[in-house]
C-alpha positions in Angstrom: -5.1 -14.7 -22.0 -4.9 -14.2 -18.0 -4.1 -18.1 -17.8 -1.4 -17.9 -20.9 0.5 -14.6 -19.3 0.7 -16.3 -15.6 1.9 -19.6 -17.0 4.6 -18.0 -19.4 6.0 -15.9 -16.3 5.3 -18.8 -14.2 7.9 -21.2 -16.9 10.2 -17.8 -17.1 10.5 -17.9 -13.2 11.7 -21.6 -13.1 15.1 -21.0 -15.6 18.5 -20.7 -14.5 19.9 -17.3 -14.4 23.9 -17.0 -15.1 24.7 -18.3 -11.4 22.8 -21.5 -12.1 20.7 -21.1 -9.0 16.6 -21.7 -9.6 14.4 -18.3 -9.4 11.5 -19.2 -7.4 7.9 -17.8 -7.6 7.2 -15.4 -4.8 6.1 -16.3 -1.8 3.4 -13.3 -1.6 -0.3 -12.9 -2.2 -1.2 -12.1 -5.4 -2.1 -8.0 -6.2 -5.5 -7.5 -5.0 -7.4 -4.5 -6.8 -10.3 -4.3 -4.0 -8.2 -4.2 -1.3 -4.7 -3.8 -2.8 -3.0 -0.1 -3.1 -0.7 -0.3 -5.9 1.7 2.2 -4.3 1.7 0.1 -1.0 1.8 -4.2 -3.0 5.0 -3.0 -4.8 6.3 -1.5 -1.2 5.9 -4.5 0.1 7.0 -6.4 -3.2 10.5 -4.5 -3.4 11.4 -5.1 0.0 10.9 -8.7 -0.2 12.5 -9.1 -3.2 15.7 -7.0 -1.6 15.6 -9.3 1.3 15.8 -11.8 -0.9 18.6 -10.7 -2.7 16.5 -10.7 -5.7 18.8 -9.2 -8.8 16.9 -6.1 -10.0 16.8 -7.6 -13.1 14.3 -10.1 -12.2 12.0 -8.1 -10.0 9.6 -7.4 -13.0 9.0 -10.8 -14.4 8.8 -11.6 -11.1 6.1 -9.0 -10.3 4.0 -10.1 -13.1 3.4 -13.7 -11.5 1.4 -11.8 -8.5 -0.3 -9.4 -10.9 -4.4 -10.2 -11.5 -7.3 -8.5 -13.1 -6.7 -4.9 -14.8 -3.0 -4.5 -13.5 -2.6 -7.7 -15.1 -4.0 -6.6 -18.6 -1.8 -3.4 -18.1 1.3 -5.4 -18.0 0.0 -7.2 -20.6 -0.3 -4.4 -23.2 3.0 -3.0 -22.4 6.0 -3.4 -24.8 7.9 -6.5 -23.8 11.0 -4.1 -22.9 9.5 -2.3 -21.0 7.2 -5.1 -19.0 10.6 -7.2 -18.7 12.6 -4.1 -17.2 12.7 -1.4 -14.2 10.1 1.0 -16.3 7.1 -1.4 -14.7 7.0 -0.3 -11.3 6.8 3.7 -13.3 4.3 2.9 -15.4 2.0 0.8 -13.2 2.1 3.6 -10.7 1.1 6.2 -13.8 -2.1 3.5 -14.1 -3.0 3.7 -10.8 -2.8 7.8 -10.5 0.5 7.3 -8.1 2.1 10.1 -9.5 2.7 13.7 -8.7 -0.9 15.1 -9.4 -2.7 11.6 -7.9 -0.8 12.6 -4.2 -1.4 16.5 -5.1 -5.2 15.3 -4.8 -4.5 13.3 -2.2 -3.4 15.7 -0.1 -6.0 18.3 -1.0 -9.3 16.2 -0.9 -7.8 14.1 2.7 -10.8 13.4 4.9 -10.4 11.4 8.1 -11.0 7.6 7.3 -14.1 5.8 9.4 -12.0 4.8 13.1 -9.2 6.3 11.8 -7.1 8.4 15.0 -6.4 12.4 14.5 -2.6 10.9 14.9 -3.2 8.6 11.9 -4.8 10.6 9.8 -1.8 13.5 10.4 0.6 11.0 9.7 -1.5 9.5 6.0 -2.3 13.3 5.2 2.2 13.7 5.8 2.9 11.4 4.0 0.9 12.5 0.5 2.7 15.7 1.2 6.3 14.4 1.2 5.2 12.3 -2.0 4.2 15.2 -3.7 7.0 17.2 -3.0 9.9 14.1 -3.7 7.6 13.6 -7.2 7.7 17.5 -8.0 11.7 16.6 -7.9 11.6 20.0 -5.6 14.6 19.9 -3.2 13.3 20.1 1.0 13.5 23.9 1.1 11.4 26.1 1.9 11.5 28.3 -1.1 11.0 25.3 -3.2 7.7 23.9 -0.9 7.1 28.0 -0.9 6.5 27.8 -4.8 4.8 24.9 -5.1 2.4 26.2 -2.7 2.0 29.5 -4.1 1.6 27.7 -7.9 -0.9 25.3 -6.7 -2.8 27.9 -5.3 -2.6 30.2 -7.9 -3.5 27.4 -10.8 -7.0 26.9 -8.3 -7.9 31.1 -8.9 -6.9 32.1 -12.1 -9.3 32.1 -14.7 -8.8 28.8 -17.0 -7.5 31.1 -20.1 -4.7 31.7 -18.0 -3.7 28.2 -16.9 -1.8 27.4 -19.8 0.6 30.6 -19.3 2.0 28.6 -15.9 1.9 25.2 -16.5 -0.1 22.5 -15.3 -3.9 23.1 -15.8 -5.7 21.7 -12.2 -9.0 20.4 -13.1 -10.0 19.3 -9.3 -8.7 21.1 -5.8 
């Protein structure tokens, strides 16, 4: 099945599009799952398709080509709209726990990586921060990083009868 999805996005990469120029496959390795971060391949994916000048439209057909293993089954299981539009870079980061609880525990459970630097590892834990915040749609206030703090904190203490009375139950700090 592997061999049949990469060889019908391979034949879909290699039509004309409306300004009769060729799409070409991209020039990038393919996704990696043991040494791949989802997050971090379609980073890297998006800006080479911008420099490109890759139409949006394309990007997720054109995705699927570098896709192997279980992200590839994923794409393959996903309604053919929404594998063929803008909703695949969403969902495959749902998969892969790249959302707004995946960088909450992120940022809670950070250790220091073997030979990582203090400066690093300030800079890694910083950056799940302002993920979490930008995917808890909160505005850069400090009221709003003020609440989240305070809800986070309280969801970790209250008893779990009372979870459901303000929102999202944490099942891990």
């Amino acid at each position: 099945m592997e061999l049949e999805l990469r060889m019908r996005g391979t034949a879909e990469l290699n039509t004309t599009n409306n300004n009769d120029q060729v799409a070409r496959a991209p020039k990038l390795p393919a996704f990696n799952e043991n040494s791949d971060k989802m997050d971090a391949y379609l980073e890297r994916f998006e800006r080479f398709a911008a420099s490109n000048n890759w139409g949006q439209e394309t990007w997720a057909v054109k995705l699927s080509a570098l896709l192997t293993g279980k992200a590839l089954d994923f794409y393959a299981r996903q309604p053919r709209d929404d594998a063929e539009d803008n909703k695949l870079k969403g969902e495959l980061l749902k998969h892969y726990d790249f959302t707004e609880e995946g960088y909450r525990r992120r940022f809670r459970n950070c250790k220091p990586e073997d030979g990582e630097t203090p400066n690093l590892f300030v800079e890694r834990l910083s950056s799940y921060l302002q993920t979490w915040i930008q995917l808890a749609g909160l505005r850069e206030e400090y009221a709003d990083l003020r609440d989240l703090i305070i809800k986070e904190q309280m969801l970790t203490r209250v008893p779990k009868r009372w979870q459901h009375i303000y929102g999202n139950k944490r099942t891990s700090p």
